[in-house]
PDB file with SEQRES, HELIX, SHEET and CRYST1 records, atoms N, CA, C and O in Angstrom:
SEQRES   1 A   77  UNK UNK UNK UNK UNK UNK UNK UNK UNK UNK UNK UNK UNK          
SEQRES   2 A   77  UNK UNK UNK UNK UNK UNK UNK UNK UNK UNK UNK UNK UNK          
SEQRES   3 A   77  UNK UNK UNK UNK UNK UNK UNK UNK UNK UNK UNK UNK UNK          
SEQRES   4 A   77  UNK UNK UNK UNK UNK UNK UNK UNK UNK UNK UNK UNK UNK          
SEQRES   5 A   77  UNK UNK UNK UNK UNK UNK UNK UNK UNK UNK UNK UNK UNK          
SEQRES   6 A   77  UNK UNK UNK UNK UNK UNK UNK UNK UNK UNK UNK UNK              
HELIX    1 AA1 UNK A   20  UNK A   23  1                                   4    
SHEET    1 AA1 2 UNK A   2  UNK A   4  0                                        
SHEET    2 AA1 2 UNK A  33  UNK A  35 -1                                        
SHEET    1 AA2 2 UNK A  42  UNK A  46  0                                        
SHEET    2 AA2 2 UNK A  55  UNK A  59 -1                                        
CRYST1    1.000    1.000    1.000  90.00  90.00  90.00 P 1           1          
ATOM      1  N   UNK A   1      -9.063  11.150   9.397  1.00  0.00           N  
ATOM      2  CA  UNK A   1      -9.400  11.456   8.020  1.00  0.00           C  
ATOM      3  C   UNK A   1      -8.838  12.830   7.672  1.00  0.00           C  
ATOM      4  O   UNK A   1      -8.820  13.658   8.583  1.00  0.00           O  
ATOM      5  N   UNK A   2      -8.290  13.245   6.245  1.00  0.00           N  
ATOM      6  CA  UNK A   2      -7.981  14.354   5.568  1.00  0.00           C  
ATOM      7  C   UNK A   2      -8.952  14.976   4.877  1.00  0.00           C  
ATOM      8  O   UNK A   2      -9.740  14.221   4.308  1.00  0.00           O  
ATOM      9  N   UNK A   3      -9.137  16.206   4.752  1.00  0.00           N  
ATOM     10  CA  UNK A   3      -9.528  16.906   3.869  1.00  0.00           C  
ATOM     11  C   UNK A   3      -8.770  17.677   3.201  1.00  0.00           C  
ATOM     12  O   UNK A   3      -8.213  18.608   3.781  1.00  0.00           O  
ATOM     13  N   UNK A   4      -8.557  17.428   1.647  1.00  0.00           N  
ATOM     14  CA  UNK A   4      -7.475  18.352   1.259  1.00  0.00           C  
ATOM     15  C   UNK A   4      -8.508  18.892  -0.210  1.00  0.00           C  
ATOM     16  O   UNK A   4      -9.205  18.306  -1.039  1.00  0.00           O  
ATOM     17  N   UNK A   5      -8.229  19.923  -0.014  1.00  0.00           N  
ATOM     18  CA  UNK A   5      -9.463  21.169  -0.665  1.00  0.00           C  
ATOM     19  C   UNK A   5      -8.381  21.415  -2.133  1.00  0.00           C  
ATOM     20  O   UNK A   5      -7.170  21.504  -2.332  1.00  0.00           O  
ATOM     21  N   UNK A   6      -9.097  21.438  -2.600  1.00  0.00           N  
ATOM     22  CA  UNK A   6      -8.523  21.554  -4.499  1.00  0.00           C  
ATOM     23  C   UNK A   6      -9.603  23.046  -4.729  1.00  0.00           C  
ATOM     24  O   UNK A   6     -10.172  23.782  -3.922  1.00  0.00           O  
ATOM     25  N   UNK A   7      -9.525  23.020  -6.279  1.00  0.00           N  
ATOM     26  CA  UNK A   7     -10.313  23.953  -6.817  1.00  0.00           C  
ATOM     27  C   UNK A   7     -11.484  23.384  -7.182  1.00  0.00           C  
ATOM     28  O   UNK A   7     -12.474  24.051  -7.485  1.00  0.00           O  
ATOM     29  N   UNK A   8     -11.454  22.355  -7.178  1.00  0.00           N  
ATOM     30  CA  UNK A   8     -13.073  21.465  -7.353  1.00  0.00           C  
ATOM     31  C   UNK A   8     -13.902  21.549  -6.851  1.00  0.00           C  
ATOM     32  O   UNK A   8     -15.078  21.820  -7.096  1.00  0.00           O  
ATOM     33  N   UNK A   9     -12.877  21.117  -5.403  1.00  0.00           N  
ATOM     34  CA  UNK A   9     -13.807  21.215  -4.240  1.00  0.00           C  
ATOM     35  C   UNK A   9     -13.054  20.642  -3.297  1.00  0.00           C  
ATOM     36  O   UNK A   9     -11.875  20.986  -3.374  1.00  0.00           O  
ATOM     37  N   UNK A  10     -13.402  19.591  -2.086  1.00  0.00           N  
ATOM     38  CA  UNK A  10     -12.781  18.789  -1.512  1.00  0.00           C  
ATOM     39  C   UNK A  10     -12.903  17.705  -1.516  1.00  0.00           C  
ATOM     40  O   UNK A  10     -14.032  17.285  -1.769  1.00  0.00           O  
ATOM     41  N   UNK A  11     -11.728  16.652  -1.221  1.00  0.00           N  
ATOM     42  CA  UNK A  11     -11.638  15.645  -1.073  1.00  0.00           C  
ATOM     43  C   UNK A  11     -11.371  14.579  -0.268  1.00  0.00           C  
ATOM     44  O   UNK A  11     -10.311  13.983  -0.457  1.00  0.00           O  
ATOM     45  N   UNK A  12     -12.165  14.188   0.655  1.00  0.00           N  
ATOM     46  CA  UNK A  12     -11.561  13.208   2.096  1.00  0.00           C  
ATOM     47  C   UNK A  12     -10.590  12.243   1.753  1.00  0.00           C  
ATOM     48  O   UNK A  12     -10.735  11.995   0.556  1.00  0.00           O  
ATOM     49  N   UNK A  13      -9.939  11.776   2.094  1.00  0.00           N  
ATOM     50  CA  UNK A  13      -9.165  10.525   2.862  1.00  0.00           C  
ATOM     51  C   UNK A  13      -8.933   9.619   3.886  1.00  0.00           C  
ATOM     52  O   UNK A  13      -8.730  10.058   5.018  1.00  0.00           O  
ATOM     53  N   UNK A  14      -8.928   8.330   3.655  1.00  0.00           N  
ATOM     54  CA  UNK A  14      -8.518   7.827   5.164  1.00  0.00           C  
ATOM     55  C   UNK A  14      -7.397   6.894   4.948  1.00  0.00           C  
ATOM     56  O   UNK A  14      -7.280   6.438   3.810  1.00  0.00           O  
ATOM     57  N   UNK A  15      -6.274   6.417   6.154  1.00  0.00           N  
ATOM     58  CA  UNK A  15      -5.381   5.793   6.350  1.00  0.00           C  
ATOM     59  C   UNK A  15      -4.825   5.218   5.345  1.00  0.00           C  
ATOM     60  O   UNK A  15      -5.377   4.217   4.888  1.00  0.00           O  
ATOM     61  N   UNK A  16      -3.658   5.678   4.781  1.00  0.00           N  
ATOM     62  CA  UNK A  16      -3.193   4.806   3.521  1.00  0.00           C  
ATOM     63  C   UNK A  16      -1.915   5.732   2.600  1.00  0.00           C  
ATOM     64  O   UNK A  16      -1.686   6.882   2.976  1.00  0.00           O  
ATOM     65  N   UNK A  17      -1.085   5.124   1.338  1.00  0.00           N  
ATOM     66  CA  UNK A  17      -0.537   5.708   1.270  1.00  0.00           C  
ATOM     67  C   UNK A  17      -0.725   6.231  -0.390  1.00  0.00           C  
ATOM     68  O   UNK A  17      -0.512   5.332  -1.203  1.00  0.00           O  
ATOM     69  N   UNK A  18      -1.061   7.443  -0.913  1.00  0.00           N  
ATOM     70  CA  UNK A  18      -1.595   8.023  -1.991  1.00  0.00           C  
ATOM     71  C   UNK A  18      -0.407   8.454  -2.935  1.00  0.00           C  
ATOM     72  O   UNK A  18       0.446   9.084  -2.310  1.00  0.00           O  
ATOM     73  N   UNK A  19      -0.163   8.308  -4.085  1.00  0.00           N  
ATOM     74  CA  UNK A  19       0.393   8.754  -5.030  1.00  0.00           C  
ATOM     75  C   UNK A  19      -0.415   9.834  -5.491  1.00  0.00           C  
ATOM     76  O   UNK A  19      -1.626   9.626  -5.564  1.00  0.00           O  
ATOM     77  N   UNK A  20       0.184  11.326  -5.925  1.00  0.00           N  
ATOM     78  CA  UNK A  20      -0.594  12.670  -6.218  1.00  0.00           C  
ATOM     79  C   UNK A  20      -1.330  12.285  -7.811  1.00  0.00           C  
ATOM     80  O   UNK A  20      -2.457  12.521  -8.247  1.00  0.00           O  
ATOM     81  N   UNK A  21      -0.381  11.735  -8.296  1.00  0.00           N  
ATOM     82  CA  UNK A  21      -1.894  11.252  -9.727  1.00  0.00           C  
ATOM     83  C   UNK A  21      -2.452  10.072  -9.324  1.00  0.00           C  
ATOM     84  O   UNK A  21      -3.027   9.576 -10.293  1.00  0.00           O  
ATOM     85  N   UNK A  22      -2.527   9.560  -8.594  1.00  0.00           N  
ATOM     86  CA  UNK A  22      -3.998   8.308  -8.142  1.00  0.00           C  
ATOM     87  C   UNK A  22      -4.484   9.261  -7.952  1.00  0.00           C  
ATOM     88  O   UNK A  22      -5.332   9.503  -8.811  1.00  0.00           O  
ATOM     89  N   UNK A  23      -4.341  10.373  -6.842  1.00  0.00           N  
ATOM     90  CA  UNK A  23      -5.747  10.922  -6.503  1.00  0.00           C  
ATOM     91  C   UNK A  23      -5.904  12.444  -7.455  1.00  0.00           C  
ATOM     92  O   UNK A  23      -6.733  13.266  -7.066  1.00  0.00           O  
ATOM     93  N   UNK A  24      -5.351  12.641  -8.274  1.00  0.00           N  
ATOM     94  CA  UNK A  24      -5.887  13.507  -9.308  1.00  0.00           C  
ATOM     95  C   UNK A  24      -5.539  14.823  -9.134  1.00  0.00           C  
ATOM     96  O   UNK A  24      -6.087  15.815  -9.614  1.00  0.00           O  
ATOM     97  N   UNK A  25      -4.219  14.729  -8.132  1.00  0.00           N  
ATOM     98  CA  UNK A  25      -3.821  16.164  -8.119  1.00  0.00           C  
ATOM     99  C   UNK A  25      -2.669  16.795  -8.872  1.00  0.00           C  
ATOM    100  O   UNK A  25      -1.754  16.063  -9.250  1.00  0.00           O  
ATOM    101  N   UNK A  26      -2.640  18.107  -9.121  1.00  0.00           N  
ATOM    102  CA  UNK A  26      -1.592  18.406  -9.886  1.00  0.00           C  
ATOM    103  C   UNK A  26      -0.125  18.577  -9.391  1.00  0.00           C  
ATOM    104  O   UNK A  26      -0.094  18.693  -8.166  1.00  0.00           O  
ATOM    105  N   UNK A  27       0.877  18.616  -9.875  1.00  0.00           N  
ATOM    106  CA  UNK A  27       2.206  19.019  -9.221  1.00  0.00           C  
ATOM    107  C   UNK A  27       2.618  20.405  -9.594  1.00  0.00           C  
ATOM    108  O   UNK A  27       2.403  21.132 -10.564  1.00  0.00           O  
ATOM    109  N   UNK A  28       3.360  20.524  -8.356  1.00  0.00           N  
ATOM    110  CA  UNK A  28       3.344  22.319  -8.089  1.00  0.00           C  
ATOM    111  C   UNK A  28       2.414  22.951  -7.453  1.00  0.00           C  
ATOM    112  O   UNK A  28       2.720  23.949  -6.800  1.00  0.00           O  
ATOM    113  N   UNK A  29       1.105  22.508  -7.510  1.00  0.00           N  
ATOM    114  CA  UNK A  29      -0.648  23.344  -7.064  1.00  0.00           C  
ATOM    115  C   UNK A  29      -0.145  23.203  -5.168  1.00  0.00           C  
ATOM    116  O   UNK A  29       0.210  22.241  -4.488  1.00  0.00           O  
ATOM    117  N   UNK A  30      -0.362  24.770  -4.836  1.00  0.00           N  
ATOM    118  CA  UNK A  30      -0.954  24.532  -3.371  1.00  0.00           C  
ATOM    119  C   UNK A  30      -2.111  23.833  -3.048  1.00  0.00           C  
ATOM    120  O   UNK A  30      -2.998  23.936  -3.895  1.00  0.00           O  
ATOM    121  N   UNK A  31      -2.370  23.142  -2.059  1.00  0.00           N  
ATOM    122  CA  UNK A  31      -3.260  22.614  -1.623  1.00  0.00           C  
ATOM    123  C   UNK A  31      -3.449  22.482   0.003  1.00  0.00           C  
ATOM    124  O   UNK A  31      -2.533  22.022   0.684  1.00  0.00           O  
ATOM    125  N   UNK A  32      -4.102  22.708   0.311  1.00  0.00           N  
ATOM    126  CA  UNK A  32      -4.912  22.476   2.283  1.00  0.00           C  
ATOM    127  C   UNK A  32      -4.970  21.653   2.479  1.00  0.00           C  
ATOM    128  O   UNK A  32      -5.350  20.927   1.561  1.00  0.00           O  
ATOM    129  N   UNK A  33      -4.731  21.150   3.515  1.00  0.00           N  
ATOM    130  CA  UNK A  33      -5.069  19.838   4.317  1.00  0.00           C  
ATOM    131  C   UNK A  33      -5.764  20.036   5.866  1.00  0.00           C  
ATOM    132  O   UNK A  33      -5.171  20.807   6.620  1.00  0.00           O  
ATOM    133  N   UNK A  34      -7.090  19.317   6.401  1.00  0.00           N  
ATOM    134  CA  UNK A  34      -7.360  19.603   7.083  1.00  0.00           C  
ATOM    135  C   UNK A  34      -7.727  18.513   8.229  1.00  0.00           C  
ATOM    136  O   UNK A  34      -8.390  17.730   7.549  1.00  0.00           O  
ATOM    137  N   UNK A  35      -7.715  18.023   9.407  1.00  0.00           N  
ATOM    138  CA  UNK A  35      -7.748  16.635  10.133  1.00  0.00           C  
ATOM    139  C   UNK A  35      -9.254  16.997  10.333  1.00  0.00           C  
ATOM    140  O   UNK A  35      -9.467  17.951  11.081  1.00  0.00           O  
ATOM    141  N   UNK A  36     -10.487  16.279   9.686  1.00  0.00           N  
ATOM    142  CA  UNK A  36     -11.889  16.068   9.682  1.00  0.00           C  
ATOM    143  C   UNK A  36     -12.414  15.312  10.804  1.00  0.00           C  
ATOM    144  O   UNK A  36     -13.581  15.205  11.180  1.00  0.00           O  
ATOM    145  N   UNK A  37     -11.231  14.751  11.325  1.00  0.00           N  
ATOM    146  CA  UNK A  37     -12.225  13.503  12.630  1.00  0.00           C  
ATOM    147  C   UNK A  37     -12.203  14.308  13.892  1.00  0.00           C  
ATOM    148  O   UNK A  37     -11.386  15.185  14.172  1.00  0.00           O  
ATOM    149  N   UNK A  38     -13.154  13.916  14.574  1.00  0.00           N  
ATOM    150  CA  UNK A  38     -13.663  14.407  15.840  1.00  0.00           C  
ATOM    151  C   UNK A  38     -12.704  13.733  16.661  1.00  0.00           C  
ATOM    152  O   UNK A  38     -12.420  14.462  17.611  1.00  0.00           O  
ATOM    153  N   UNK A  39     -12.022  12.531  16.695  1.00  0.00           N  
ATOM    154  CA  UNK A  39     -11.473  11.850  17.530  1.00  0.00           C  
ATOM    155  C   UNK A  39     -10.011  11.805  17.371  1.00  0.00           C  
ATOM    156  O   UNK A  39      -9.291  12.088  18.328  1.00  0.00           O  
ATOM    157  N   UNK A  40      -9.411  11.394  15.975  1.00  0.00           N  
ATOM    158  CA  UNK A  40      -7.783  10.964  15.845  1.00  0.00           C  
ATOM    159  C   UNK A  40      -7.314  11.896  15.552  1.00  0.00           C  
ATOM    160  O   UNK A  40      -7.849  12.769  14.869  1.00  0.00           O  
ATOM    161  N   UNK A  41      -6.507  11.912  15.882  1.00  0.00           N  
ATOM    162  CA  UNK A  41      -5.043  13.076  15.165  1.00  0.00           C  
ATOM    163  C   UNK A  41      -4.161  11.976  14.004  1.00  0.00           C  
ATOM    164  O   UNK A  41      -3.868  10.786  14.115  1.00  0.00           O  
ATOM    165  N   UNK A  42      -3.965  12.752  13.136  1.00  0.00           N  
ATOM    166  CA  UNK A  42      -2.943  12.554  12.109  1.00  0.00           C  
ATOM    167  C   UNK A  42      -1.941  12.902  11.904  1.00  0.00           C  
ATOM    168  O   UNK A  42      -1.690  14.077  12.174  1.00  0.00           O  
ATOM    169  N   UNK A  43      -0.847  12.010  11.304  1.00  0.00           N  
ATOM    170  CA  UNK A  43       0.437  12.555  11.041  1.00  0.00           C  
ATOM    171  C   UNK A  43       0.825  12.453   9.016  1.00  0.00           C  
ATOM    172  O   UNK A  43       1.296  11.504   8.390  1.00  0.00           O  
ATOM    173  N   UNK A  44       0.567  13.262   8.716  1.00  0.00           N  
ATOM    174  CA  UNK A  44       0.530  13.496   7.175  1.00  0.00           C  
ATOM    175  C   UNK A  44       2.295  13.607   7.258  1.00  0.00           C  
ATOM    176  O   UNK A  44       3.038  14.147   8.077  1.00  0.00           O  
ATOM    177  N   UNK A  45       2.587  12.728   5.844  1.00  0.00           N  
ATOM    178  CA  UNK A  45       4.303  12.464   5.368  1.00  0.00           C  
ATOM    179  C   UNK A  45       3.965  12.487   3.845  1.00  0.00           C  
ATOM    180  O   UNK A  45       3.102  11.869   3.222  1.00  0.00           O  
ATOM    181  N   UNK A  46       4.951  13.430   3.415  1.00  0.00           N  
ATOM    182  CA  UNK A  46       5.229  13.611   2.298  1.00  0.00           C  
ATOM    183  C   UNK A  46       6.749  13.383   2.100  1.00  0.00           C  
ATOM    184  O   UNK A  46       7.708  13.924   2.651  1.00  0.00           O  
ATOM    185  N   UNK A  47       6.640  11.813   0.548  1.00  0.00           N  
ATOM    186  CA  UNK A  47       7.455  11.875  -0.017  1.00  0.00           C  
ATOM    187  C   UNK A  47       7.572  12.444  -1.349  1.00  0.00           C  
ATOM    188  O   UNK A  47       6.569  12.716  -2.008  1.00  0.00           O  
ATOM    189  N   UNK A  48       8.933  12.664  -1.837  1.00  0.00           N  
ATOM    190  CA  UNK A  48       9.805  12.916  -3.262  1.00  0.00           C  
ATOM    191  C   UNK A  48       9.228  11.421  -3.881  1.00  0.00           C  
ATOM    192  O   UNK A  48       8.406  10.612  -3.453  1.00  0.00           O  
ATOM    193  N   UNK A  49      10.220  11.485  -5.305  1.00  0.00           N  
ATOM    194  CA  UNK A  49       9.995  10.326  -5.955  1.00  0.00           C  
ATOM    195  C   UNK A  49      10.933   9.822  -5.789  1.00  0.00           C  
ATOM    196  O   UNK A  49      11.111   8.864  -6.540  1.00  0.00           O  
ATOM    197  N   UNK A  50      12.121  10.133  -4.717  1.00  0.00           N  
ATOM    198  CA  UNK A  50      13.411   8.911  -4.128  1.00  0.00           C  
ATOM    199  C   UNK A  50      12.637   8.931  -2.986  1.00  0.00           C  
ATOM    200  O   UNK A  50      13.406   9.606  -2.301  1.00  0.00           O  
ATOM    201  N   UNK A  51      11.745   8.715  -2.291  1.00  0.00           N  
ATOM    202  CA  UNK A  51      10.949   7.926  -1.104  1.00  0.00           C  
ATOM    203  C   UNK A  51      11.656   9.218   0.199  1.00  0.00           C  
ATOM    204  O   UNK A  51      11.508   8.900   1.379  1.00  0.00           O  
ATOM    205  N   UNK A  52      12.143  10.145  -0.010  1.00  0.00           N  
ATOM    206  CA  UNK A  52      12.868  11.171   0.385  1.00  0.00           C  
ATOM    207  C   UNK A  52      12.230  12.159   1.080  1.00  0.00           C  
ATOM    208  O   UNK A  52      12.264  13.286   0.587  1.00  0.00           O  
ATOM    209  N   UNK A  53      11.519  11.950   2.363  1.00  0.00           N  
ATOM    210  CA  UNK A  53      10.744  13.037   3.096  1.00  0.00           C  
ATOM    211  C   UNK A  53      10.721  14.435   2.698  1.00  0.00           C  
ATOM    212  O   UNK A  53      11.811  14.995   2.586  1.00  0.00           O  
ATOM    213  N   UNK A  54       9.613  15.117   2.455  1.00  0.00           N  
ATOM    214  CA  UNK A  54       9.715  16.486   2.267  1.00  0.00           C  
ATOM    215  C   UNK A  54       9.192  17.591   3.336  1.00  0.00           C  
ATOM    216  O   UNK A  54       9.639  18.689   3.669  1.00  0.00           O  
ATOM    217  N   UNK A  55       7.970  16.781   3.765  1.00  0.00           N  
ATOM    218  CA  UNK A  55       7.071  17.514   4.575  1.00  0.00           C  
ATOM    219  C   UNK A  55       6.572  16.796   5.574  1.00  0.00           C  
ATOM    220  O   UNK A  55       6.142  15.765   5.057  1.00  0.00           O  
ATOM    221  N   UNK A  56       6.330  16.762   7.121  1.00  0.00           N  
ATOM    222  CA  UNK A  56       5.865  15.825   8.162  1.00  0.00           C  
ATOM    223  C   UNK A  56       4.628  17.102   8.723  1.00  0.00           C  
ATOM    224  O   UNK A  56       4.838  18.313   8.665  1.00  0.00           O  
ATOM    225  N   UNK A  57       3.617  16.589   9.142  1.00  0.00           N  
ATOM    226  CA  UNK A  57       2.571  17.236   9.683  1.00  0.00           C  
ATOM    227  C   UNK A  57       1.794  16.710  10.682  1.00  0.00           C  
ATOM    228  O   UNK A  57       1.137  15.715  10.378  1.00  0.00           O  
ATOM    229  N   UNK A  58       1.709  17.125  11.784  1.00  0.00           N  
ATOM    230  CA  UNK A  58       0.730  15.956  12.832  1.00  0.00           C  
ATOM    231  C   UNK A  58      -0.471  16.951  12.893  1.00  0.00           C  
ATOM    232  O   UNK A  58      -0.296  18.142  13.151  1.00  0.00           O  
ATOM    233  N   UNK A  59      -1.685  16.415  12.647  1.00  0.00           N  
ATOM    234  CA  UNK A  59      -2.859  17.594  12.847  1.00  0.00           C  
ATOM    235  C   UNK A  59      -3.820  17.202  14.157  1.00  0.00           C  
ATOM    236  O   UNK A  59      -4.343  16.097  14.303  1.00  0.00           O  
ATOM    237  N   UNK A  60      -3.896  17.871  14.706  1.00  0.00           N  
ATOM    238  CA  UNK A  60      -5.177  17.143  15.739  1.00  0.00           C  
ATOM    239  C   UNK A  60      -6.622  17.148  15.251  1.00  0.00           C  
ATOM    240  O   UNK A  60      -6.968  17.703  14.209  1.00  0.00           O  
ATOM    241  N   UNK A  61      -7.423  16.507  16.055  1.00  0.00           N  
ATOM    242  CA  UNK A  61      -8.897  16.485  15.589  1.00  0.00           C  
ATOM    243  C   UNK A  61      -9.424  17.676  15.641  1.00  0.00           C  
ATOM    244  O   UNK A  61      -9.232  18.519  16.518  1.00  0.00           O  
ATOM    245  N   UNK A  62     -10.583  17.825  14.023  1.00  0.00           N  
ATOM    246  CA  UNK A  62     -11.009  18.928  13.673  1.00  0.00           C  
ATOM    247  C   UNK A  62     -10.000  20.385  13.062  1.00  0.00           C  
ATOM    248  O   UNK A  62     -10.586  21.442  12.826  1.00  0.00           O  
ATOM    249  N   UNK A  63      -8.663  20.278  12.883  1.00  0.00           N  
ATOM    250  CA  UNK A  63      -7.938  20.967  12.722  1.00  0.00           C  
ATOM    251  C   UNK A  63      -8.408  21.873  11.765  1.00  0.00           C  
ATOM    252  O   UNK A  63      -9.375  21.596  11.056  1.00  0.00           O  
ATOM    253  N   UNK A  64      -7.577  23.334  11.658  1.00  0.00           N  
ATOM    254  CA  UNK A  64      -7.786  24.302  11.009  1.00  0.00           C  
ATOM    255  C   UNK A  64      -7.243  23.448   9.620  1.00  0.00           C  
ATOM    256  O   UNK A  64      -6.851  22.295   9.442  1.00  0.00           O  
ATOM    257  N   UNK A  65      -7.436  24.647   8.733  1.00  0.00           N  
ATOM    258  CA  UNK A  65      -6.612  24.203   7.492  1.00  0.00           C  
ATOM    259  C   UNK A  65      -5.434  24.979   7.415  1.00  0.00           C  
ATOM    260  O   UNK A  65      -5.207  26.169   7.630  1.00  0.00           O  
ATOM    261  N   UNK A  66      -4.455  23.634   6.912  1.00  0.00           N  
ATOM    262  CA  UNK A  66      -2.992  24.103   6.251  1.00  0.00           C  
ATOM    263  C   UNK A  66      -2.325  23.713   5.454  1.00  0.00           C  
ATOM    264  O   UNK A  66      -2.135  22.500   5.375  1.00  0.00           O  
ATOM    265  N   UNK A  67      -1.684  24.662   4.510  1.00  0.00           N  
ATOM    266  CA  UNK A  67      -1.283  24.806   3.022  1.00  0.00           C  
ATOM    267  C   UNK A  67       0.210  23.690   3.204  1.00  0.00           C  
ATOM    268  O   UNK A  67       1.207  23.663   3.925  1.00  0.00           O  
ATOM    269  N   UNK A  68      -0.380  22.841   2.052  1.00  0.00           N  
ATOM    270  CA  UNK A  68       1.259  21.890   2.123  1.00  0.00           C  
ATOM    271  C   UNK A  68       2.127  22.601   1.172  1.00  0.00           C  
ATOM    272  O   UNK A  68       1.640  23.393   0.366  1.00  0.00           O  
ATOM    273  N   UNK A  69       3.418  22.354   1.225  1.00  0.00           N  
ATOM    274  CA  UNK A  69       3.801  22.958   0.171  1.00  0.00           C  
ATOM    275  C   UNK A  69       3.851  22.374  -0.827  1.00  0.00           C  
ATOM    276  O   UNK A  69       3.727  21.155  -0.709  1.00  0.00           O  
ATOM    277  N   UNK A  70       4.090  23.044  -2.539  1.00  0.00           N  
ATOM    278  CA  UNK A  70       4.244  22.678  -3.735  1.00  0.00           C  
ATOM    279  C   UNK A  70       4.369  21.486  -3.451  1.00  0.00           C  
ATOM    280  O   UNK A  70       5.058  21.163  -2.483  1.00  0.00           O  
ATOM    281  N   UNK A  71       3.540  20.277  -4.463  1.00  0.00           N  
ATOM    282  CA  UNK A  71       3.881  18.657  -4.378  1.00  0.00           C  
ATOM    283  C   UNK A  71       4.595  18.391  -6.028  1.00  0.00           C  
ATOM    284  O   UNK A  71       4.326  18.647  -7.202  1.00  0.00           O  
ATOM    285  N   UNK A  72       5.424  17.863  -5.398  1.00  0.00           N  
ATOM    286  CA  UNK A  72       5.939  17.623  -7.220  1.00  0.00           C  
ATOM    287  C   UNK A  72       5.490  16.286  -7.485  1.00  0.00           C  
ATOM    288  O   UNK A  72       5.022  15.349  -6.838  1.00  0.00           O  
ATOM    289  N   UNK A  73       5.800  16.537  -8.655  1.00  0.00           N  
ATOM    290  CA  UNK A  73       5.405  15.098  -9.572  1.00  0.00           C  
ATOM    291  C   UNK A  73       5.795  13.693  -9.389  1.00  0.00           C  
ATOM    292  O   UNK A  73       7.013  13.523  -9.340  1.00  0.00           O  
ATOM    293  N   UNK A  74       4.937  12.468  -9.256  1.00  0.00           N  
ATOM    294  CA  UNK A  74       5.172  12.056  -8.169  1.00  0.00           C  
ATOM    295  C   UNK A  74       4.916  11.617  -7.303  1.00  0.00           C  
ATOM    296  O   UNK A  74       4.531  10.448  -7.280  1.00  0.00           O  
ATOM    297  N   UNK A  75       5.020  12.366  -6.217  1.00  0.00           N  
ATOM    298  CA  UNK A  75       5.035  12.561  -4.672  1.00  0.00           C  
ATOM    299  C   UNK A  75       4.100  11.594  -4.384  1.00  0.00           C  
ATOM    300  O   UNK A  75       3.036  11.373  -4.963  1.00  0.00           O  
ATOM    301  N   UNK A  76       4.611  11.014  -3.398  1.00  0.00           N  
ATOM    302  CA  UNK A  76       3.621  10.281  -2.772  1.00  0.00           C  
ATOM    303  C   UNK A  76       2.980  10.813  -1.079  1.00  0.00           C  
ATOM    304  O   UNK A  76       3.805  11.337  -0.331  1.00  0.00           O  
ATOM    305  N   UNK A  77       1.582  10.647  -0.599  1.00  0.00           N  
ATOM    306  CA  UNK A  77       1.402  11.162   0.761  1.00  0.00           C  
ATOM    307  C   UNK A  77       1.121   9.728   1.781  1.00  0.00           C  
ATOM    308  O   UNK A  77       0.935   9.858   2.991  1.00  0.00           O  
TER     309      UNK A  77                                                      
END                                                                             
C-alpha cells in the first residue's frame, strides 16, 4: 500500500493503475509517497501521457517518505 500525503491530508492506495485526476491530484504539486505495509515492498512507475516512464521507485515496508517529482497532467501511476 501507498501513502501519498497532499495538503489535505493523506491518501492510501493499493495495487492498481491511477490516473492523477481520478485520484484528485494536481499537476506540477510535489507530493510524498510512502510504502504503509508491514510486509510488501513496492515498485511505484510513473507515466507521461505517451505511456513514457518518468519516474521508477521500489519502496520497502514501512518506508520513509519520498517526494516524487512534479506530475504533469495526465500522468498516470
Amino acid at each position: 500500500m501507498i501513502a501519498v500525503t497532499t495538503i489535505a491530508g493523506t491518501k492510501v492506495f493499493k495495487q492498481g493503475l491511477y490516473n492523477i485526476t481520478d485520484l484528485s491530484l494536481s499537476p506540477n504539486a510535489i507530493y510524498s509517497i510512502q510504502n504503509v505495509s508491514v510486509d510488501n515492498s513496492v515498485y511505484m512507475l510513473i507515466f507521461d501521457t505517451n505511456q513514457i516512464l518518468q519516474q521508477s521507485i521500489r519502496l520497502k515496508p514501512q518506508s520513509s517518505k519520498y517526494n516524487l517529482l512534479p506530475l504533469e497532467y495526465g500522468a498516470s501511476l
